[in-house]
C-alpha positions, 0 to 999 in steps of 0.5 A: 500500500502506498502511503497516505502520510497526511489526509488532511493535507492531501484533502487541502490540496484537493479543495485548493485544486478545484477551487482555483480552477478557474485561475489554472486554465488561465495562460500564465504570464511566465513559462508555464501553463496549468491546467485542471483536469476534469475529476474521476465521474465518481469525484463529480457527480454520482452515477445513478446504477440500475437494479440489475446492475447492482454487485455484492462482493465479499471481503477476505482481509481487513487490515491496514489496506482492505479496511481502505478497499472496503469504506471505499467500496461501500460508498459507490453506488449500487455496491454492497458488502454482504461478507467479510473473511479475516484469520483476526477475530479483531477485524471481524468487528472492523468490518461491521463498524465499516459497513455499519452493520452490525449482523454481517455474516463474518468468519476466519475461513474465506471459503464460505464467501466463495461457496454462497451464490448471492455474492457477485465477487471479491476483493481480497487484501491479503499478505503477499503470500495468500495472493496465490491461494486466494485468486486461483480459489475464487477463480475456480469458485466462478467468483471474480476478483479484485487483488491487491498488489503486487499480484504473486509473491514470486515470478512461478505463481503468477502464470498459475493465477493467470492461467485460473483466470483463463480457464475460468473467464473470470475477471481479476483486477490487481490493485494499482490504482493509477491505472485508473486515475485522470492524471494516468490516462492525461499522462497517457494520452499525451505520450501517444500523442507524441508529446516527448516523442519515442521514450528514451529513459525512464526514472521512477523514484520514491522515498519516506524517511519514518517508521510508520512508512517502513512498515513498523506498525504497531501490533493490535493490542489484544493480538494472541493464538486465541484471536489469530489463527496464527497456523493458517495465517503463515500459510506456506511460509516456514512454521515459526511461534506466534509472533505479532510483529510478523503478522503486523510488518510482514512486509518487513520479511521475505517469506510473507513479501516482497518489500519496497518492490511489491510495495512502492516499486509496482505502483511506479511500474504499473503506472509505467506500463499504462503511460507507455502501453508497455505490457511485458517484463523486463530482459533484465534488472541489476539491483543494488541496496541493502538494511541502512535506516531501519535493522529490526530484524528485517531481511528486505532491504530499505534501499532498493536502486534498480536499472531495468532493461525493457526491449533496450529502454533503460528504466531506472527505479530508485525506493528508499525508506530513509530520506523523503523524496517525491513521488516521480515518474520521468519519462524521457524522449527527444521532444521533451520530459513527462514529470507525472507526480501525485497531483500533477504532470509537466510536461517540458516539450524541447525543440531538440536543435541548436538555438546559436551557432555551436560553440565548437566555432570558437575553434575556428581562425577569425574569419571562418568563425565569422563566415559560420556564424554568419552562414547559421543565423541567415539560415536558422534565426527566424523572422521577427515576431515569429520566435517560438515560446516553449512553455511547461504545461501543468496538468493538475488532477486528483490524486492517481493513487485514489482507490475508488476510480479503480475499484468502480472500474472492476464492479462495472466490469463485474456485471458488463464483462468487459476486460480490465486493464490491469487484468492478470496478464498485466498485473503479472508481468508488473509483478515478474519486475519486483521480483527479478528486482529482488532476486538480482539484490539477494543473489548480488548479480544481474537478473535475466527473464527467460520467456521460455521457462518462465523463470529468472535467471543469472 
């Protein structure tokens, strides 16, 4: 899960955005020009849902992202939680307060959400290595499904969950919410467009610098073997005792996550694939990083630098835990940069030509040097009054990590059947990049994807 550091600040933002709209579509007399996007329908005005067309879902996982996911999704229109499964006794009450319903069936064993026939589909907001079992499972079941990322917790148990969707034609959604948002489908748009030309290099970078933001979350006070069923919540992973910082920082450990990758690294990488139309994994990753600002016990790292290499465009991917850096995904080409940001994208367009006679022509004897300059500004000054302006464009948008466009997008295609896009296929290929990020820092070499196993290699 992203972050959300400061809500009300995030709100302010928002109101400022909307409120100054007016002034942002004015041209501005210095070198820029904002421009406010038109919000998410959801974020204007809600749309009326018909009878028919109304989806009840049931929820697996009540956590820190799911009780998100669901006070989202019980605010859309023509959407109702009729469930909720969670190993944690205490999120059993979570939901009802949620859903303000206080006779919610509930449970510890999500099977029963896939055995009733009134519930449409499910959103799931499990630790990384439930995703696996609870995709494949709900897909059998007939359910379709909404997953958090990253979508498997490593690059083998993706194909299997792609190939239960299939098999099943089922709908599943992983949960990467830019795919969805005004600014990703701006950004989006404007590269097809051809704003910066064919893409030459990507930066992709984010940083928090406290605890809360390196997963160190406090454990639910009355967490114990009697409310936890702890033996089923470890799943496939190595059986060790109860421990409650497990079960609350799991991201923290190998065996549950995938660290700042299946974290922080695949929101960027989505994002990526959406903007570009990119939807492939990488030929290779090389990793650096290491434990710099938080050794509590951890084995992911809290500093992660990757350079990917997708069909020879180098992607440079830069996660740290210990300094608070913006949120950026840069994307290079020779007409210009696409800075796209939480709220915003700027676009730099660049002419790409010589402004003056080069500067190499300081190497010429006197007279040549004037014939040259003389030469370039006949053929290359333009006519007076015709001087191009070369002005940044701000796009201003709402937030593109808002959960509820991209939930809304997986109910309506829950009752029209139409395609996703972050479907299976792409949510696997984002995933395989994690992963090839995290096998290159642990075994301290060049990663390379070999389509033809299915498998990384070094």
């Amino acid at each position: 899960m992203k972050k959300k550091k400061d809500l009300s600040r995030r709100e302010f933002l928002q109101t400022g955005a909307v409120a100054a709209g007016g002034l942002l579509t004015a041209r501005s007399t210095q070198a820029h020009e904002a421009v406010l996007l038109d919000p998410h329908p959801l974020n204007s005005a809600a749309p009326s849902v018909a009878a028919s067309d109304q989806v009840r879902f049931g929820i697996i996982g009540i956590g820190m992202q799911g009780s998100g996911l669901l006070s989202g999704a019980i605010t859309l229109p023509g959407v109702e939680c009729v469930a909720a499964a969670d190993l944690y006794d205490g999120r059993h009450r979570l939901a009802r307060e949620i859903t303000n319903n206080p006779t919610l069936p509930v449970t510890r064993h999500y099977q029963e959400l896939l055995d009733r026939k009134d519930i449409d589909c499910i959103v799931a907001a499990v630790p990384d290595h439930w995703h696996k079992r609870v995709v494949i499972d709900a897909c059998n079941a007939g359910k379709d499904i909404y997953c958090e990322k990253p979508m498997s917790h490593t690059a083998e148990q993706g194909f299997d969950m792609v190939a239960a969707a299939q098999k099943n034609s089922r709908i599943v959604q992983i949960g990467s919410q830019r795919v969805s948002s005004v600014l990703g489908a701006k950004a989006r748009d404007l590269y097809h467009g051809g704003a910066i030309g064919d893409v030459e290099m990507v930066e992709l970078t984010l940083g928090r610098n406290d605890p809360t933001g390196a997963w160190e979350y406090p454990p639910p006070a009355d967490l114990s073997p009697e409310n936890l069923d702890w033996d089923t919540w470890l799943n496939d992973a190595p059986k060790i005792p109860f421990n409650k910082y497990h079960f609350a920082r799991w991201r923290c450990w190998k065996e549950y996550g995938t660290g700042v990758g299946g974290d922080l690294m695949v929101h960027l990488l989505s994002g990526m694939q959406f903007t570009l139309g990119w939807n492939e994994p990488p030929r290779s990753a090389s990793a650096l990083g290491g434990i710099f600002r938080f050794p509590d016990g951890r084995n992911m790292p809290d500093l992660h630098a990757v350079l990917f290499d997708y069909h020879g465009v180098p992607v440079y991917v830069r996660l740290g835990l210990g300094t608070e850096t913006p949120e950026l995904a840069r994307f290079m080409g020779p007409k210009g940069i696409l800075d796209t940001g939480e709220f915003e994208i700027r676009h730099s367009p660049q002419r790409g030509i010589d402004l003056s006679p080069s500067y190499y022509a300081q190497g010429f004897p006197q007279k040549m040097r004037d014939d040259y300059t003389k030469q370039w500004h006949t053929e290359h000054d333009p006519a007076v009054g015709t001087e191009p302006f070369m002005a940044d464009t701000i796009y201003k948008g709402w937030d593109w990590d808002d959960m509820r466009p991209h939930l809304w997008n997986f109910f309506r295609a829950v009752k029209s059947r139409t395609p996703v896009v972050e479907d299976a296929v792409f949510g696997n290929n984002a995933a395989i990049a994690c992963h090839m990020a995290n096998e290159s820092y642990f075994r301290k070499k060049s990663v390379f994807w070999d389509a033809a196993s299915r498998s990384i290699k070094s």
